[in-house]
DRENLUMVEX-268759 format. One line per 2 residues: their letters; for each residue x, y, z of C-alpha. Coordinates in nm, 4 decimals, padded with zeros to 6 digits, m for minus. Example, Ala and Ser with C-alpha at 12.3 -4.5 7.8 and 13.67 -1.06 7.14 Angstrom:
<zators>
as = 01.2300 m00.4500 00.7800  01.3670 m00.1060 00.7140
</zators>
This chain:
<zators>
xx = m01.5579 m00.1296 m00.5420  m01.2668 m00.3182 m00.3512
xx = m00.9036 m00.2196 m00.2925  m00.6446 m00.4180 m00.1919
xx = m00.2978 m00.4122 m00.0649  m00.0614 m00.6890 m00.1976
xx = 00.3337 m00.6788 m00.0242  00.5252 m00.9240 m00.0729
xx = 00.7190 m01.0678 00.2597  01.0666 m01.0183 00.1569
xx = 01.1691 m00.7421 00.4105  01.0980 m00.4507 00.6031
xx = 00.8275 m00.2125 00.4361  01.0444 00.1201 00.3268
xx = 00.9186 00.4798 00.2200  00.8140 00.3264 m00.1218
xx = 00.5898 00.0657 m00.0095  00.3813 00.2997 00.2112
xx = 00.3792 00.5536 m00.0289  00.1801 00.3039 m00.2545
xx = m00.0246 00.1956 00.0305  m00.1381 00.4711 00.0801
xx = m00.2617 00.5811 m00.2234  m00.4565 00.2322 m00.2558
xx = m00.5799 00.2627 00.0844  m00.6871 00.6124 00.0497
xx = m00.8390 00.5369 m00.2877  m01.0879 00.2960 m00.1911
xx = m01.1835 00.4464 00.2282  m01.2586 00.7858 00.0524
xx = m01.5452 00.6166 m00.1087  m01.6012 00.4116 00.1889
xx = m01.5625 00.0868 m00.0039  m01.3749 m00.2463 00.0932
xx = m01.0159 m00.2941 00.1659  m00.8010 m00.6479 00.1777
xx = m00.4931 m00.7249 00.2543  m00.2908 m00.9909 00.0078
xx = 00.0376 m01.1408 00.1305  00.2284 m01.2541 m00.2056
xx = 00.4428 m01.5029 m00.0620  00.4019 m01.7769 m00.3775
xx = 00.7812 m01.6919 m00.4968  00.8687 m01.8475 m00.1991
xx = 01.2686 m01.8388 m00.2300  01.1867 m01.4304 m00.1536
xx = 00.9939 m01.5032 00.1562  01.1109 m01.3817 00.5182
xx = 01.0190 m01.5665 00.7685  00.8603 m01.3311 01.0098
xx = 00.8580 m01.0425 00.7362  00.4167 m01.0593 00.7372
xx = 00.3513 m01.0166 01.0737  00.6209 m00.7048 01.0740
xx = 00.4440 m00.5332 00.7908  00.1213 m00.5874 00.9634
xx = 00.2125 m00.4309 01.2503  00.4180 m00.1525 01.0311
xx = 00.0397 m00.1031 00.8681  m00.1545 m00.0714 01.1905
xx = 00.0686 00.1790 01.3403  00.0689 00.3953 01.0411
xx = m00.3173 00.4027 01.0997  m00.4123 00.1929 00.7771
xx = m00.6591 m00.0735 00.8290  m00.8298 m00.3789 00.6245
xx = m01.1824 m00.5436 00.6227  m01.0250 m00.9033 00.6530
xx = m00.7886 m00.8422 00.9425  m00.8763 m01.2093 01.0674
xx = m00.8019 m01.3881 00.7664  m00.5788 m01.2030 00.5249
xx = m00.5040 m01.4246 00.2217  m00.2080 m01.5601 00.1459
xx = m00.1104 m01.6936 m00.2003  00.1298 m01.9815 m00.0490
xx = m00.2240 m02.1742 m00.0003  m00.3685 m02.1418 m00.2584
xx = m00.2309 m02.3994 m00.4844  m00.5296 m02.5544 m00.5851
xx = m00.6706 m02.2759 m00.6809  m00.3766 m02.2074 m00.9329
xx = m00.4268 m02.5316 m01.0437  m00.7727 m02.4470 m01.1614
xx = m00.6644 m02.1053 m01.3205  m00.4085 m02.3430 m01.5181
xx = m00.7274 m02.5942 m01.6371  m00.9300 m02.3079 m01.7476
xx = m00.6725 m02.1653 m01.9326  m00.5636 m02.5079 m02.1055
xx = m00.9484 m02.5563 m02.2020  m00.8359 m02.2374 m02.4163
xx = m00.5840 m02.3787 m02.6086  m00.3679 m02.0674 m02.5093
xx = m00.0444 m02.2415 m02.3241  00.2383 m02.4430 m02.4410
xx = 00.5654 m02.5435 m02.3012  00.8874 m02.3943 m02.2844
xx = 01.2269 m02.4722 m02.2997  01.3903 m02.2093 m02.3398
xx = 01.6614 m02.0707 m02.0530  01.6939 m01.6972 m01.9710
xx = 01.9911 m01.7118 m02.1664  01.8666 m01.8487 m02.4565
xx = 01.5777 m01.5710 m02.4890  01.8738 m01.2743 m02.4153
xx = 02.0519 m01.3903 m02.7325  01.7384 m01.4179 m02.9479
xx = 01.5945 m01.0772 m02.8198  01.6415 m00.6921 m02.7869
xx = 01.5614 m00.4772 m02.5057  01.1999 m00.4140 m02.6468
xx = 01.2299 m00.0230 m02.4728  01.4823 00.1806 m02.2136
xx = 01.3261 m00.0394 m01.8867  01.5294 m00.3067 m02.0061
xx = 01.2050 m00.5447 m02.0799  01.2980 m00.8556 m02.2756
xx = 01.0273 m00.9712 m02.5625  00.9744 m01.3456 m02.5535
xx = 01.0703 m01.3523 m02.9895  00.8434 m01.7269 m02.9700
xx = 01.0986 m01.9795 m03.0153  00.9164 m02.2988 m02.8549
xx = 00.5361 m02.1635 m02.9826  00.7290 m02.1833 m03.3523
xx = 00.8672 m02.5141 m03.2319  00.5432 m02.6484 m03.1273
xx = 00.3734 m02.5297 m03.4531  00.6917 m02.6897 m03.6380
xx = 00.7665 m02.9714 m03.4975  00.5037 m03.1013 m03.2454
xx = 00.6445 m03.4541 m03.2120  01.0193 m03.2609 m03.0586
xx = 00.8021 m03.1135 m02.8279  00.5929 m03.4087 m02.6916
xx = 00.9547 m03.6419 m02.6736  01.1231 m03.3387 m02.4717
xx = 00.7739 m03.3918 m02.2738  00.7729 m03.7361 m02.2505
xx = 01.1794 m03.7125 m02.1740  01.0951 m03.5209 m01.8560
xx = 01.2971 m03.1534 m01.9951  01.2490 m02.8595 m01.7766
xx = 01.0227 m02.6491 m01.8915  00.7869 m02.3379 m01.7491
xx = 00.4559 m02.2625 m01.9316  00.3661 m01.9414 m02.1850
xx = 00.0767 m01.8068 m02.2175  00.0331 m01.7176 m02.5796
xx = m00.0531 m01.3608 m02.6935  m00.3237 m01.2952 m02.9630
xx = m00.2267 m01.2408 m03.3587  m00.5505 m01.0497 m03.4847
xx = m00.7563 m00.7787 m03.4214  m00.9211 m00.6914 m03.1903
xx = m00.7954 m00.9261 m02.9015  m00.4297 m00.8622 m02.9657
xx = m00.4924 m00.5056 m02.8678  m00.5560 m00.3778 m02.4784
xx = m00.6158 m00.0287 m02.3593  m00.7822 00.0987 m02.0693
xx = m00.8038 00.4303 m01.8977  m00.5427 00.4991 m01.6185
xx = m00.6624 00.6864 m01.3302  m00.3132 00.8883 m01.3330
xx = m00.1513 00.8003 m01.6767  m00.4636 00.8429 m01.8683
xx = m00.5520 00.6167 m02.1739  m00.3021 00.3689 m02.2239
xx = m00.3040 00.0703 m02.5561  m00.0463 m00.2054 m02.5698
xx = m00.0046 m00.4304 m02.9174  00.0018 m00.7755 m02.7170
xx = 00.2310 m00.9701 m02.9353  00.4388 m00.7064 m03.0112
xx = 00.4973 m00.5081 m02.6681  00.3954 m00.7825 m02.4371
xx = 00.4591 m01.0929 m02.5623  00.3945 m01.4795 m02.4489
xx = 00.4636 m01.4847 m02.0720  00.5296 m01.7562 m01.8181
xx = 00.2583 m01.7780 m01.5626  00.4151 m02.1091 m01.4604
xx = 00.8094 m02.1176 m01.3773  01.0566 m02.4269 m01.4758
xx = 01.0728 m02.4497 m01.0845  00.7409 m02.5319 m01.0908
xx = 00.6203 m02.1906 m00.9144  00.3099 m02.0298 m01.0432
xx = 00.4146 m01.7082 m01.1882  00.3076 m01.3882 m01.0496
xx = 00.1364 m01.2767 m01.3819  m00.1770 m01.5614 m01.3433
xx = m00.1390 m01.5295 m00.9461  m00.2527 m01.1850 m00.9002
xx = m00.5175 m01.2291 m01.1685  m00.6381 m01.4972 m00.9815
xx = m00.6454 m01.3365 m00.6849  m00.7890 m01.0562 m00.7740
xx = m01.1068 m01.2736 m00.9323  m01.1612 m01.4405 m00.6124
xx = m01.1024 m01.1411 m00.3598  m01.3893 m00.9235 m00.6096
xx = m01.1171 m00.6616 m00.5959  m01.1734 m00.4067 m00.8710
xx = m00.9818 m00.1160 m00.7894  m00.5772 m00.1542 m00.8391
xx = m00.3285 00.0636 m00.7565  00.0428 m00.0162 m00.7931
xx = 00.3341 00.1483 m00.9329  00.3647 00.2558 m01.2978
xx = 00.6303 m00.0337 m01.4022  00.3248 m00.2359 m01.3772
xx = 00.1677 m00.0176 m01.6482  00.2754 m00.3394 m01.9335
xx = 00.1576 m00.5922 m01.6916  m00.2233 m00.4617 m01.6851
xx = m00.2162 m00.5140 m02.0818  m00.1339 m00.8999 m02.0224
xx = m00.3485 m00.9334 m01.6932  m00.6248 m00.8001 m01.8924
xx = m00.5488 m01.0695 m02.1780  m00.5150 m01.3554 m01.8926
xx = m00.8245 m01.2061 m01.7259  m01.0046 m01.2700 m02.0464
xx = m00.8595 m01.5981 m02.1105  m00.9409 m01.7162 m01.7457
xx = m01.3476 m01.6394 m01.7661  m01.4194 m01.7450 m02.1056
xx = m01.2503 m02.0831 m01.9685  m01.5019 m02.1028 m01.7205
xx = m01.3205 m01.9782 m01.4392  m01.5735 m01.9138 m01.1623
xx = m01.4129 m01.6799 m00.9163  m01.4725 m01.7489 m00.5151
xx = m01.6088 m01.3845 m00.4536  m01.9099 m01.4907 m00.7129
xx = m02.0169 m01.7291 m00.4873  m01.9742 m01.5311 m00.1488
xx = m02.1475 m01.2483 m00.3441  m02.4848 m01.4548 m00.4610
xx = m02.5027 m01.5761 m00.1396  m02.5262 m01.2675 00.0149
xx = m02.7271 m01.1047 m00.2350  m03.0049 m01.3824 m00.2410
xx = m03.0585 m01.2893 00.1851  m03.2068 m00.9744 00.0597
xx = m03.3353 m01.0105 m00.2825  m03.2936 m01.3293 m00.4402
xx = m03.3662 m01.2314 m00.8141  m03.0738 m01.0148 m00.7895
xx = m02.8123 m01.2988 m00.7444  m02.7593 m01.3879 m01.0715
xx = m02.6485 m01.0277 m01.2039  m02.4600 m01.0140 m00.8815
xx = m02.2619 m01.3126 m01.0207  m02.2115 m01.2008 m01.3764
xx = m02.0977 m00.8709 m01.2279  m01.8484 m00.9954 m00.9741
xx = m01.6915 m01.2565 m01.2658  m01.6634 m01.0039 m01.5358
xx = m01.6666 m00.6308 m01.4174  m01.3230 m00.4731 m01.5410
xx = m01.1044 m00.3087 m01.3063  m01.0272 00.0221 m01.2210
xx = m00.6429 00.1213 m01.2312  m00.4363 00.3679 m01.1242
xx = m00.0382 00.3091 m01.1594  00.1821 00.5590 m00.9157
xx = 00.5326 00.7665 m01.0144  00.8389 00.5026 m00.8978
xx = 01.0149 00.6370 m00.5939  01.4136 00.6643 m00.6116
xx = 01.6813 00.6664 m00.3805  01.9066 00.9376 m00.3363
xx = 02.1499 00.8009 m00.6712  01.8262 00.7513 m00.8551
xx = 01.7964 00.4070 m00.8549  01.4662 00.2414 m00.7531
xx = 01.3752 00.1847 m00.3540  01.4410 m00.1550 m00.2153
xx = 01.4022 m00.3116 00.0303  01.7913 m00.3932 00.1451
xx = 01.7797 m00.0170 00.2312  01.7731 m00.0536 00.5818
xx = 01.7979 00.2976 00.6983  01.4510 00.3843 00.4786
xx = 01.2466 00.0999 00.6065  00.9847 00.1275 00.9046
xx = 01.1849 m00.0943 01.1489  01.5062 00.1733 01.1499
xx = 01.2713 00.4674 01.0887  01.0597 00.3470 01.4126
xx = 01.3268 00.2985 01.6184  01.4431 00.6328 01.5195
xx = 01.1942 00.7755 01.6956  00.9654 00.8799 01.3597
xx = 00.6217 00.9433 01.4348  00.3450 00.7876 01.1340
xx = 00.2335 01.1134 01.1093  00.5805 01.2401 00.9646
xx = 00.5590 00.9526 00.6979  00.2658 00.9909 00.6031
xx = 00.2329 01.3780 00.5725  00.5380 01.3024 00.3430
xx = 00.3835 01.0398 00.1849  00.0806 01.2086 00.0766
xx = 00.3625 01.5178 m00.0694  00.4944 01.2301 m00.2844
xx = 00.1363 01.1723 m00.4106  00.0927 01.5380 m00.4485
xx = m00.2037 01.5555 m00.2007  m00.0439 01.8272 m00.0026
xx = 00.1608 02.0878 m00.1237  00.4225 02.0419 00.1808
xx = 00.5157 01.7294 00.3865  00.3727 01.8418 00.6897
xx = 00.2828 01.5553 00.9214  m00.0971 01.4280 00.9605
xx = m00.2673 01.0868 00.9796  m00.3855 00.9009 00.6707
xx = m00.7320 00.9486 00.7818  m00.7107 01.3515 00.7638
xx = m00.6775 01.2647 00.3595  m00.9604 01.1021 00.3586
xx = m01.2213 01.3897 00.2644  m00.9973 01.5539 00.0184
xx = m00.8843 01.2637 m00.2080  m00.8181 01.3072 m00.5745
xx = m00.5992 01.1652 m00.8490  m00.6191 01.5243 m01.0082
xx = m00.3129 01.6058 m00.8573  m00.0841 01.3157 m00.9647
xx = m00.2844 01.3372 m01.3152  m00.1358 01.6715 m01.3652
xx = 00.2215 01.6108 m01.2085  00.3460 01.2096 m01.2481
xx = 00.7005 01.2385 m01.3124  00.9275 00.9598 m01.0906
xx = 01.0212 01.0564 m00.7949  01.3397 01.1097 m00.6144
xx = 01.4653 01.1006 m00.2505  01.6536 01.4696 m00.2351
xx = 01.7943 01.5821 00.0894  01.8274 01.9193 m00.0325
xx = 01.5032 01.9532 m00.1491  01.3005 02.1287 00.0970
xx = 01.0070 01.8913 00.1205  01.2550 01.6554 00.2093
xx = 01.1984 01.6268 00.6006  01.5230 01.6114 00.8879
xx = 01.4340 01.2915 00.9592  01.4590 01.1281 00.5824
xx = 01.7697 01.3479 00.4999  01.9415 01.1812 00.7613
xx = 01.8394 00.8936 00.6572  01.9685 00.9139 00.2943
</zators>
């Protein structure tokens, strides 16, 4: 199996991010498989100049390392490749154009549950069943639009479930807890929805871990997943992977290829991490992230050890390196205690140096 790690360059790396890193980093070295390292810098009005080589560095000195430390990939070239996904997926007959602004879907929706998540209700995929000559003059009249993917109606594609490694089984309705969702913006920007699936296909990567508010987004990456291969999609890693296979046993290379396109994943999705006033970490928290918590003097050790407390691998915070979890790694413990977390400087697993951070 491959793991990955996937930040996005928009800051400083805070408790939150290494917490997760962790987990995915332990989760594939304790089985002594592959890790790469993603940089998702394709929303690129979030980028920081700068901010990649920082977390980098930030990842080294916390002890973590990655199999393609020469050539990490980076989703800002890899346009073409996007491009593709978008063919494939048109030779589907599963996208159609939207016109619709952010407003316009607030006032035709509800908050579908308490996360705030906003339903697409289908407005232009009515229009375009309705009235397909409005859409191709709005087309032909140059309107802004993004691109939907369009969810299922019948059984049994419209429903997705898989097996969480922490949450255990999990089953979305597609159309009616997912919904059609952009994978290409009005801005023109691919959507992060068809980018990681992408990704993912080409970098062979088959074991994802990531926070639980990702739980909704597995159902419709499995769905564009789907989409994606039966459109012919042939994913980079196929090729890499034939290759190699066919050096030592050349009748092999086939199955090596249907494997590496159509495998499903393994996931795991990780407790959210709040601040002290229990809202979510982020990164314009300066005093949690590793550039304040460095120059503070914090050793890796002391974030980690805490780290792997969050993630319930130790029953205290007590410093240690990220390889001394190697040996001992288990999702048993988060399986059996997943609630969100929260940043408490009176609890006492809280360490000096985070309460005085907080």
């Amino acid at each position: 199996m491959t793991g990955r790690f996937a930040p996005t360059p928009s800051g400083r790396m805070h408790i939150g991010n290494v917490y997760a890193m962790l987990a995915a980093w332990l989760s594939a070295r304790s089985r002594g498989e592959r890790m790469l390292l993603r940089i998702e810098d394709v929303d690129k009005p979030r980028v920081i100049e700068g901010a990649d080589q920082l977390m980098m560095d930030d990842l080294r000195w916390l002890g973590f390392d990655w199999d393609n430390a020469a050539a990490p990939m980076y989703q800002s070239r890899r346009t073409e490749r996007y491009e593709y996904a978008l063919e494939c997926l048109r030779s589907q007959d599963v996208l159609y154009p939207c016109f619709c602004s952010r407003a316009d879907i607030r006032a035709a929706s509800a908050p579908n549950e308490g996360d705030g998540f906003m339903l697409y209700p289908g407005t232009c995929r009515r229009l375009l069943h309705e009235h397909p000559e409005e859409v191709q003059a709005r087309l032909a009249r140059g309107d802004q639009h993004s691109m939907r993917i369009a969810m299922p109606q019948s059984l049994p594609e419209r429903e997705a479930y898989f097996d969480d490694g922490v949450y255990g089984r999990q089953t979305y309705d597609l159309p009616r807890e997912v919904g059609d969702s952009v994978i290409r913006r009005a801005d023109g920007l691919f959507g992060y929805q068809l980018v990681v699936v992408v990704d993912d296909l080409d970098m062979g990567v088959d074991d994802i871990v990531r926070g639980r508010d990702l739980l909704r987004s597995t159902a419709l990456q499995m769905w564009i997943r789907r989409c994606l291969l039966a459109g012919g999609f042939k994913p980079e890693h196929s090729a890499e992977a034939a290759a190699e296979a066919r050096t030592v046993a050349p009748t092999v290379a086939s199955a090596v290829v249907a494997s590496a396109s159509t495998a499903a994943p393994a996931y795991a999705h990780l407790p959210l991490i709040d601040n002290a006033a229990g809202r979510r970490l982020a990164k314009r928290e300066r005093s949690l992230d590793m550039g304040a918590l460095r120059a503070r003097g914090v050793a890796p050790e002391q974030i980690i050890g805490f780290c792997a407390w969050l993630l319930r691998l130790r029953s205290t915070s007590e410093p240690i390196a990220a390889a001394g979890l190697l040996d001992d790694f288990s999702w048993q413990p988060l399986r059996a205690d997943h609630p969100d977390r929260a940043l408490d400087p009176a609890d006492p697993n809280t360490p000096q140096w985070l309460a005085d951070a907080l």
